[in-house]
N, C-alpha and C positions, 0 to 999 in steps of 0.2 A: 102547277107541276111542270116541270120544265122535262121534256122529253133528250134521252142522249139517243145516239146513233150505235148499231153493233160494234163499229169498228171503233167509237169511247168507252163501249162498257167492255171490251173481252179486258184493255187496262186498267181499268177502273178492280176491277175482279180482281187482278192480278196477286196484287198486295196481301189478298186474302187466302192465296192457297200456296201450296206446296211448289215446288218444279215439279215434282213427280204425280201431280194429280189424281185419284180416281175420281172420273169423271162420268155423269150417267143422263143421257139424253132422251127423254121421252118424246114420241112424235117427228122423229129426225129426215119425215119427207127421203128424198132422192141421197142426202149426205153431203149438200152443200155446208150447212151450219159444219156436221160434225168435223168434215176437213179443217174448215176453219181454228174449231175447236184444237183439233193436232198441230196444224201449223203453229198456232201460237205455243201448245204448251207439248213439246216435244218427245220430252217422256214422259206424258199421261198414258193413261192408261182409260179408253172409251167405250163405254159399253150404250151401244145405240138402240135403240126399241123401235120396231115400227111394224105394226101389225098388220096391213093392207099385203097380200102375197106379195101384188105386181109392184108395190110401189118397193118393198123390201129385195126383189130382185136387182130395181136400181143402185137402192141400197148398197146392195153386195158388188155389184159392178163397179162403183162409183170409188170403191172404199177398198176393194178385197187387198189392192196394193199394199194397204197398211197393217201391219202385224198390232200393232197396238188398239185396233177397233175391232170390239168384238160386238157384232150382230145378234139381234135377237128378235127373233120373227113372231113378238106378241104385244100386248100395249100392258101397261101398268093399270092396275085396276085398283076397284074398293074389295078386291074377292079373284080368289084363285079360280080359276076354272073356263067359262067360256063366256062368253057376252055377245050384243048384237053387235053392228059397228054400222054405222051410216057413212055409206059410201059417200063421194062427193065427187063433181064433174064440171068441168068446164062447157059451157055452149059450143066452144069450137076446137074442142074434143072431147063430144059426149062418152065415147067407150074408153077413155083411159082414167082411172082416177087419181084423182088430185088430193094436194094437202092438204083439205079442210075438212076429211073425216071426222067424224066423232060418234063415242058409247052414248051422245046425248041425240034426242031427235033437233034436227035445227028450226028455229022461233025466227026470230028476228032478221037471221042470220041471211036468211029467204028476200028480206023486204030492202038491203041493202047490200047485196052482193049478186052477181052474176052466175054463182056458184048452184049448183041444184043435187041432189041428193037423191038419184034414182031407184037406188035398193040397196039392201041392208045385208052385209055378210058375217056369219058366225066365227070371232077368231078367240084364240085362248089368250088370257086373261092373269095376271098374278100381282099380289103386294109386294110393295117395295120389301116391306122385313122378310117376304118370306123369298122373295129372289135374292137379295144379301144372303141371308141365313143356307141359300143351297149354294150361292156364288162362294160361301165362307168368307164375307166381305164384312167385317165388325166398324166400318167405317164407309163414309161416300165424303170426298171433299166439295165437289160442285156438281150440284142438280139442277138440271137444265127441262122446265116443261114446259110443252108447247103440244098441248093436250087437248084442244078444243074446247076450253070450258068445263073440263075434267078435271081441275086441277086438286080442291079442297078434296075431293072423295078421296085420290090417292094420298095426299098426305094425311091426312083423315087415318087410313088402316095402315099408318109407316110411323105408330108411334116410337121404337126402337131405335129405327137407324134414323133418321129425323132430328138426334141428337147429339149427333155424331157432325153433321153436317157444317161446313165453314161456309158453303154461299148457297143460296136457291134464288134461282129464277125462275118467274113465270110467267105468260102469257094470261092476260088477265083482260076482262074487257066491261065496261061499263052498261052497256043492256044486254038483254039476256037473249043472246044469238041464238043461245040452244037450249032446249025444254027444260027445266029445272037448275040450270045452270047457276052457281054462284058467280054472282059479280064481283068488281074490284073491293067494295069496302069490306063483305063477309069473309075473302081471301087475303085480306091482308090482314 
């Protein structure tokens, strides 16, 4: 498997959507990726997900400039409502959290990364069809997840708009970083 870098696959993509993209980014951290995302595709249209308060505060900081990102302060889920979320932390900033949250408890994830997961906060929760379906959105051109090992559950309860789709990306990883996590071959 030959690995590309972000800056070949946003062209690689390219080919495959609109100018005017609707674009939906799951787990979009601080808002480095989504900018990106805008720069290249100018009039998309971005709807960011990141459920963490503080890290969504960056979020909106980071982003509020742009009229065509619109923020959404929850994660994509298997189920509408509320779930736990495993916070995550750097050693050398234990009290800020970092992007490697996840609804999964982390395994592996522990024995090969510096990252620690000190406590677990309640944030709300929804399916892709059923945030489409309130967005009035009968389409998504390019999905973007970067879910922590989350990925199959939400496509999993997204059989509607899932069909609609012209490109998905995900974040996929070969051991099982986080409790019950599907790995690369069951997600692909």
């Amino acid at each position: 498997m030959q690995r590309i870098t972000k800056k070949e696959l946003l062209p690689l993509i390219k080919q495959y959507l609109p100018d005017d993209p609707i674009i939906v980014e799951a787990g979009c951290f601080d808002g480095g990726d989504t900018l990106q995302l805008s720069a290249f595709w100018p009039q998309a249209t971005i709807h960011a997900f990141e459920p963490v308060p503080e890290i969504f505060s960056m979020l909106t900081h980071n982003t509020h400039h742009n009229p065509a990102i619109m923020r959404h302060n929850c994660a994509l889920a298997a189920h509408t409502g509320t779930a736990q979320l495993h916070l995550s932390s750097r050693p050398t900033a234990p009290d800020e959290p970092f992007r490697a949250g996840s609804l999964l408890a982390p395994k592996e994830r522990l024995t090969w990364s510096n990252v620690t997961y000190p406590k677990t906060i309640t944030v709300d929760t929804i399916t892709l069809d059923r945030w489409a379906e309130q967005q009035q959105l009968d389409h998504i051109d390019f999905l973007w997840l970067d879910v922590q090992g989350f990925a199959l559950p939400i496509l999993q309860a997204a059989p509607q708009i899932l069909k609609t789709l012209r490109v998905l990306y995900v974040e996929v990883e070969f051991i099982e970083a986080y409790e019950g996590q599907h790995q690369y071959h069951a997600v692909r």
